[in-house]
C-alpha positions in Angstrom: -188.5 -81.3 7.7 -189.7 -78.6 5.3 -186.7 -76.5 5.6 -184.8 -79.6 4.2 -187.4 -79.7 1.6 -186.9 -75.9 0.8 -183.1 -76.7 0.6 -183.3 -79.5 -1.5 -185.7 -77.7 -4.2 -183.5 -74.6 -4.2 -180.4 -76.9 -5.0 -182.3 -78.8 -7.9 -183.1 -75.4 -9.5 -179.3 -74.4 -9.3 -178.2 -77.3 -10.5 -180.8 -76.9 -13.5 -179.8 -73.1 -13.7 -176.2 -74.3 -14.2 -176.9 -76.9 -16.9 -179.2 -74.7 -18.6 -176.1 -72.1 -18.9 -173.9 -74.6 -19.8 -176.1 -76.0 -22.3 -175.9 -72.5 -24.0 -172.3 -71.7 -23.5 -171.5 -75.6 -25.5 -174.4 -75.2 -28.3 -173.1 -71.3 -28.7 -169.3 -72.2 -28.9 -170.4 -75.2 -31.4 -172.8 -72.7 -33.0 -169.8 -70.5 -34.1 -167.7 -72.9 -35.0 -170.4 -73.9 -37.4 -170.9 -70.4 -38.5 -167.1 -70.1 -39.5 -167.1 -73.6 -40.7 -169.8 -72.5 -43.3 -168.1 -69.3 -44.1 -165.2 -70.7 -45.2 -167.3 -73.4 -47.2 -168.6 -70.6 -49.0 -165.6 -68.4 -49.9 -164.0 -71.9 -50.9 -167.1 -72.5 -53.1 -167.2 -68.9 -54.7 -163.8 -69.1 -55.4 -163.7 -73.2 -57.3 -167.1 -71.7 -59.1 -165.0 -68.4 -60.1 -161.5 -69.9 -60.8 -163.7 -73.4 -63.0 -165.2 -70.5 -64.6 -161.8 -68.3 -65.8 -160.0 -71.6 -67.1 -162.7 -72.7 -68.7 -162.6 -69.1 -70.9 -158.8 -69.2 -71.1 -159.4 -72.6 -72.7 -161.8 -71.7 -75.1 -159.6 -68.6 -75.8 -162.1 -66.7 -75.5 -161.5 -62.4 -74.9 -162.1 -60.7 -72.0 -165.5 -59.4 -73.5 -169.0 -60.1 -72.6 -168.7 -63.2 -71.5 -165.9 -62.5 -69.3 -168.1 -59.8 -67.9 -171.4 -62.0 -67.2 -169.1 -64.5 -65.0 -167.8 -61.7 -63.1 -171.3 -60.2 -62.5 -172.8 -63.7 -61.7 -170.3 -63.5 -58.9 -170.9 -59.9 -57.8 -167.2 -58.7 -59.1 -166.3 -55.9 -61.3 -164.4 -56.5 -64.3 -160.5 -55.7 -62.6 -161.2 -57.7 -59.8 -160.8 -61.3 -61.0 -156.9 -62.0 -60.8 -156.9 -60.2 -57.5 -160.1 -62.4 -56.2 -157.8 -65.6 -57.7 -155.2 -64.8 -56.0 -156.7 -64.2 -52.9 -158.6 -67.3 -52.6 -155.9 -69.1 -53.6 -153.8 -67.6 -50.5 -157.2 -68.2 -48.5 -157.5 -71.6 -49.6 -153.7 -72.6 -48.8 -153.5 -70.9 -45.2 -157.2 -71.6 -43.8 -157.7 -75.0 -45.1 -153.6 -75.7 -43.6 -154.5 -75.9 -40.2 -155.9 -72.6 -39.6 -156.4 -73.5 -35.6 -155.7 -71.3 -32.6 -151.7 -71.7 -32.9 -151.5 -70.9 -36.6 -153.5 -67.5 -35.9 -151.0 -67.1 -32.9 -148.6 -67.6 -35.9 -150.0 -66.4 -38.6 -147.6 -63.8 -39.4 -145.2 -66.1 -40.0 -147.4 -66.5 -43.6 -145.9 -63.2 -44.4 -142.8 -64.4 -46.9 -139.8 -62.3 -45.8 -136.4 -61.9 -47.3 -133.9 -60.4 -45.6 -130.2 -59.7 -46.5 -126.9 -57.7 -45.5 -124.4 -56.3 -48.3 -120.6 -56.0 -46.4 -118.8 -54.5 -49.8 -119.3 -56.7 -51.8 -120.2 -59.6 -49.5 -124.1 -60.1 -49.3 -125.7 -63.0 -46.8 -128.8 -63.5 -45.0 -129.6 -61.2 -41.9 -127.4 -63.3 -39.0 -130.3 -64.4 -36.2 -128.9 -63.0 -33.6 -128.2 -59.7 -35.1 -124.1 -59.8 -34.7 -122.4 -58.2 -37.5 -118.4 -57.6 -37.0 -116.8 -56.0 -39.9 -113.9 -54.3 -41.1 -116.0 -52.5 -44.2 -116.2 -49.4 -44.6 -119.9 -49.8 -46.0 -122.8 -51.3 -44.9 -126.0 -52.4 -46.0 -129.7 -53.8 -45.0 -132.5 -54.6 -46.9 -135.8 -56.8 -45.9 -139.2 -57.7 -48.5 -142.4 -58.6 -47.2 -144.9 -60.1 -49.6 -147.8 -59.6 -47.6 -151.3 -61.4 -48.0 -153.5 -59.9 -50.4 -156.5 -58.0 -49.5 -159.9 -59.3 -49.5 -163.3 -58.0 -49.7 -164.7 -59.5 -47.3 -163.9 -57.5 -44.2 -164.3 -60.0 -41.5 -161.9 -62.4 -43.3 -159.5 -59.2 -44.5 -159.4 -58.3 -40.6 -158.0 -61.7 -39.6 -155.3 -62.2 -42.2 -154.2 -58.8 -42.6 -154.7 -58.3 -38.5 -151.2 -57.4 -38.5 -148.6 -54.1 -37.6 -146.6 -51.8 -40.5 -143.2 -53.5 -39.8 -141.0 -52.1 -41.7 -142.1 -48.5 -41.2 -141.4 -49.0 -37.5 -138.4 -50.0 -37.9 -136.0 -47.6 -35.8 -132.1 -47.1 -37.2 -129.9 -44.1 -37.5 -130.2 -41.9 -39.9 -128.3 -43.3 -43.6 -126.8 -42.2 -46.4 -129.7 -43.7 -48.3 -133.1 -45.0 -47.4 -135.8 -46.8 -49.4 -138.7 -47.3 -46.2 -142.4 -48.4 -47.4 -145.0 -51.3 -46.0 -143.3 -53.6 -48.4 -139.7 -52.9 -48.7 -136.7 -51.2 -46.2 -133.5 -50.7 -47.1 -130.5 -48.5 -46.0 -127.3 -47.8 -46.8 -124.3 -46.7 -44.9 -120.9 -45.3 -46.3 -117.7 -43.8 -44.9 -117.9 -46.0 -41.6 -114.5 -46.2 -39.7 -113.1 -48.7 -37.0 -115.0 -47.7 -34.0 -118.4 -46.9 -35.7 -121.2 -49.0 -33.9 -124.8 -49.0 -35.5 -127.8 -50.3 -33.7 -131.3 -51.3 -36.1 -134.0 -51.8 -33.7 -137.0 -54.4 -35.0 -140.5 -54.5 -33.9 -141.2 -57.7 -32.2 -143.4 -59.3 -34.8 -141.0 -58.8 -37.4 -138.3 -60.9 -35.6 -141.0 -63.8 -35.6 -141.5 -62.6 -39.9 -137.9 -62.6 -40.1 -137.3 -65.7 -37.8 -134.8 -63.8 -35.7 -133.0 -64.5 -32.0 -132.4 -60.7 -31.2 -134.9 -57.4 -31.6 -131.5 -55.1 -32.4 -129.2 -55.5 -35.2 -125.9 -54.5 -34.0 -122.9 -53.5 -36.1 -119.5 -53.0 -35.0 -116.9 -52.1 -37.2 -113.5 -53.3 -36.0 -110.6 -55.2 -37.1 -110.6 -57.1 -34.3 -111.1 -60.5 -35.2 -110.8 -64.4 -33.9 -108.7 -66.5 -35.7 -109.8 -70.2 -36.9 -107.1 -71.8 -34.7 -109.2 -70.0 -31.8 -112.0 -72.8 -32.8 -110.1 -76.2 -32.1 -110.1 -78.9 -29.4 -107.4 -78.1 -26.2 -106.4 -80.1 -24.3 -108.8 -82.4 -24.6 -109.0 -86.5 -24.6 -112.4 -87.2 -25.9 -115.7 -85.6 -27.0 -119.2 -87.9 -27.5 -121.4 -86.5 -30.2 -124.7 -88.3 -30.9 -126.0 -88.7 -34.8 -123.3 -91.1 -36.4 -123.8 -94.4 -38.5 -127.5 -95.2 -38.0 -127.7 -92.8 -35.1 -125.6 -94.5 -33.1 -123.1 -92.3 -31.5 -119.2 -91.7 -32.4 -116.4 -90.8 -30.1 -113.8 -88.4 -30.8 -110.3 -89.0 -29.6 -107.1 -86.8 -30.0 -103.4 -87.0 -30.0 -101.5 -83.6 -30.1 -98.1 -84.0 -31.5 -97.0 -80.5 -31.2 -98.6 -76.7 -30.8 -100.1 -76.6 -34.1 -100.6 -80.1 -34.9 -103.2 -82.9 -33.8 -104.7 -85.8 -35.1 -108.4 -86.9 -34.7 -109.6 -90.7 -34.3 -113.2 -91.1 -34.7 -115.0 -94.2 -33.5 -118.5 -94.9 -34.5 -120.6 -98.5 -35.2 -119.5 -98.9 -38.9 -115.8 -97.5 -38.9 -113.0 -95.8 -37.6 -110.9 -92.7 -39.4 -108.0 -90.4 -38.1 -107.5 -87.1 -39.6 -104.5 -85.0 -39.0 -104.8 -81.3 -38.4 -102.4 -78.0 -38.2 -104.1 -74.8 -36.7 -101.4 -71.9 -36.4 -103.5 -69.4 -38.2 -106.3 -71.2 -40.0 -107.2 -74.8 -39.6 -106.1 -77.0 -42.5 -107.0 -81.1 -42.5 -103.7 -82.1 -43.8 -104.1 -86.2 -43.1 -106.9 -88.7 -43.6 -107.2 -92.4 -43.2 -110.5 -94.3 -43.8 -109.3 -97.0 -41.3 -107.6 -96.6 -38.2 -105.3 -99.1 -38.8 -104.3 -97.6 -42.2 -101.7 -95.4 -42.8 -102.2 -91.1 -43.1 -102.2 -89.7 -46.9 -101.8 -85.9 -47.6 -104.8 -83.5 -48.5 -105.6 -80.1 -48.1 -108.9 -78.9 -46.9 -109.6 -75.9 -45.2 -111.9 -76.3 -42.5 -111.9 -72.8 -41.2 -110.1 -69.4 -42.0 -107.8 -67.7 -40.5 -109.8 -64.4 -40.1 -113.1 -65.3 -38.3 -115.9 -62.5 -39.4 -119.2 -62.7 -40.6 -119.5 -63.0 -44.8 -116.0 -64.8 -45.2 -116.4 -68.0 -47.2 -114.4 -70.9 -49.3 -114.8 -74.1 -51.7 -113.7 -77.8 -50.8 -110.4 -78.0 -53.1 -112.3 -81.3 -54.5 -115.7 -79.8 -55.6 -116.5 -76.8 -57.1 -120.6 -77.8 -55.7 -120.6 -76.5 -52.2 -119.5 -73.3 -50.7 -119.0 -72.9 -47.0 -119.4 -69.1 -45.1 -119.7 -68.0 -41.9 -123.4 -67.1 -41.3 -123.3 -66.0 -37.3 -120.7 -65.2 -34.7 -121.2 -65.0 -31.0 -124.5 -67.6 -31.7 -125.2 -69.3 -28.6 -126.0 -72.8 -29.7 -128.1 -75.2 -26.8 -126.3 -78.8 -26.7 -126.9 -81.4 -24.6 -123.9 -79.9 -22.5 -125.4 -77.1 -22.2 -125.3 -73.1 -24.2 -122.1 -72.7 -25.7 -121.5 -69.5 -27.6 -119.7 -70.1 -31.1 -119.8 -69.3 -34.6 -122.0 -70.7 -37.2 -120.9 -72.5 -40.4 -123.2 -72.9 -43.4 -122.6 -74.9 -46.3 -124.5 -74.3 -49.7 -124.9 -77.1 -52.3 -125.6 -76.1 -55.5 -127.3 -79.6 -56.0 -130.0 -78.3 -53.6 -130.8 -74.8 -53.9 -132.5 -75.1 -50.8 -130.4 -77.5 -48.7 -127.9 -76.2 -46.4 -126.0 -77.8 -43.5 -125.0 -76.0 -40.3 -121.9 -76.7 -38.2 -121.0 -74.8 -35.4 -117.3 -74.5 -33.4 -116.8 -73.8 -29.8 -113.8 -72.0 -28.4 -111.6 -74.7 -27.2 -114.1 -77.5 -28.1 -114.2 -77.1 -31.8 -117.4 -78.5 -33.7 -120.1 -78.7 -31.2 -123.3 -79.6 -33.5 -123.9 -80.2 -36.9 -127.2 -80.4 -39.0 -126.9 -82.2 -42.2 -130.1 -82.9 -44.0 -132.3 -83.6 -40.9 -129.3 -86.0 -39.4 -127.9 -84.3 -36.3 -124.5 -84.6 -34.6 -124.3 -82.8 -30.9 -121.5 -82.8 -28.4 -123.1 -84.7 -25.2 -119.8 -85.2 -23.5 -116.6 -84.2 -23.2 -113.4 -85.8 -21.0 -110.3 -83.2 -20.6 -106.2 -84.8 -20.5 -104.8 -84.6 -17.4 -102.3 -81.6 -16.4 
């Protein structure tokens, strides 16, 4: 009987031993929540009391003289310090107080505003995402800008927000004709390049999450060795079923090939049904268009892709001069509901909305496989082949 005593006291005290631990672990993991909690209450504080105090001299157009001075020493800052402190609480203010939880630390370098571009002669585009460039030019070059957070004197906050590697500077890439490299700024420039010249730019891997990249290496091939639009069509094929449509409903695709270059397109969806006639020999040309299926074909002319397929190439809709369509990726391997299909990326810029653009990509043999227009998407979920 008293050993079961003995047991039962030494489990009580190890069941108090564990909730005293855990007691600690919860009140010292809520403790330094608080701490940072109140940390960032009073950098937010400091900077309302220092930014109220600046406007309200700019306002009474007032010099940067004594009393400029007195603010700045009430807040424990030297005289050159109070646009940099601005700005810096402002960025502190708009990333910490945005969410600043464990995934937006994990992703906090995507704060880090890139732009990154390629020049092809005198073609210049975004940096493709996965890093594909196939050209015929005999010059090529790169060039990618950080704006990076601004410093801060508080070291604890500096160390999060600027926690982050020199990027650019690790950037490995054959030696160039010319080179611009700092913490801020790369660029390089090729010349004299000749069919057969390959060039390979290797990225750290936290600038392809900056830069919002697919691939670590940039690859360029110069070659004039290129598909052709009429490699992009529908073959041989009955019907394709895209989602997206009128009110997200759905539309089929239906075609009739009257002869090797020529095939006309029924689409079906909940409002209405169109045909479009195409030709394909070199580049793809809608040539036909009906707004009812019943309803006779009328001519136009639109080009829907070129005949040369290579990165850079772009054209207007004959109708508007708003809109400009160029080919932004080849070899892209797009997910559908079909599964990865590697194709070639259309963008279309509207000068409407500087920052709108629409995607469309075409499959070999399948031809437009997904489209993003605005938030509305269109993707290939089926396809049904003719018979041979």
């Amino acid at each position: 009987m008293r050993k079961k005593s003995s047991l039962y006291i030494i489990a009580i005290v190890a069941l108090l031993a564990i909730a005293f631990l855990l007691y600690n672990y919860v009140n010292g993991y809520e403790d330094e929540l608080e701490s940072l909690s109140n940390r960032l209450d009073i950098q937010m504080n400091q900077y309302d009391e220092l930014h109220s105090d600046y406007i309200k001299l700019k306002q009474d157009n007032k010099k940067l003289g004594l009393e400029l001075d007195d603010v700045l020493l009430s807040h424990g800052l030297e005289h050159d310090d109070l646009l940099d402190d601005i700005e810096a609480y402002e960025y502190l203010i708009d990333v910490l107080t945005g969410g600043y939880d464990e995934e937006s630390y994990q992703n906090r370098y995507m704060s880090i505003v890139s732009n990154s571009k390629v020049s092809l002669g005198d073609l210049q585009f975004d940096l493709p995402k996965n890093g594909l460039i196939r050209t015929d030019t005999s010059t090529f070059e790169m060039m990618i800008k950080l704006e990076l957070p601004p410093e801060f004197r508080d070291k604890d906050i500096n160390n999060n927000i600027n926690d982050y590697p020199r990027m650019l500077t690790a950037i490995d890439y054959p030696k160039a004709d010319e080179e611009e490299v700092s913490v801020e700024y790369f660029r390089v420039y090729y010349k004299d390049l000749e069919i057969g010249d390959q060039l390979e730019i290797k990225l750290p891997y936290y600038l392809t999450k900056v830069l919002d990249l697919d691939k670590r290496t940039v690859h360029v091939m110069i070659t004039d060795d290129f598909d052709k639009g009429s490699d992009y069509v529908p073959r041989n094929i009955f019907k394709k079923v895209f989602t997206g449509g009128y009110e997200n409903g759905g539309y089929t695709e239906t075609y009739e090939y009257l002869d090797d270059h020529t095939y006309i397109m029924n689409v079906e969806d909940t409002a209405i049904g169109m045909r479009f006639e195409y030709n394909f020999e070199n580049s793809v040309r809608m040539t036909k268009q009906s707004r009812e299926s019943s309803q006779d074909l009328f001519n136009t002319d639109v080009l829907i892709l070129p005949e040369v397929i290579k990165i850079g190439e772009s054209w207007q809709h004959p109708e508007s001069n708003q809109s400009i369509h160029v080919i932004t990726g080849v070899g892209v391997i797009r997910q559908t509901l079909i599964g990865p299909l590697e194709t070639i990326e259309v963008s279309t810029f509207y000068d409407s909305d500087p920052f709108g653009v629409s995607k469309t990509y075409y499959s070999k043999e399948l031809g437009m496989v997904y489209s993003s227009y605005f938030g509305y998407i269109d993707e290939l979920v089926d396809v049904e082949f003719k018979e041979q």
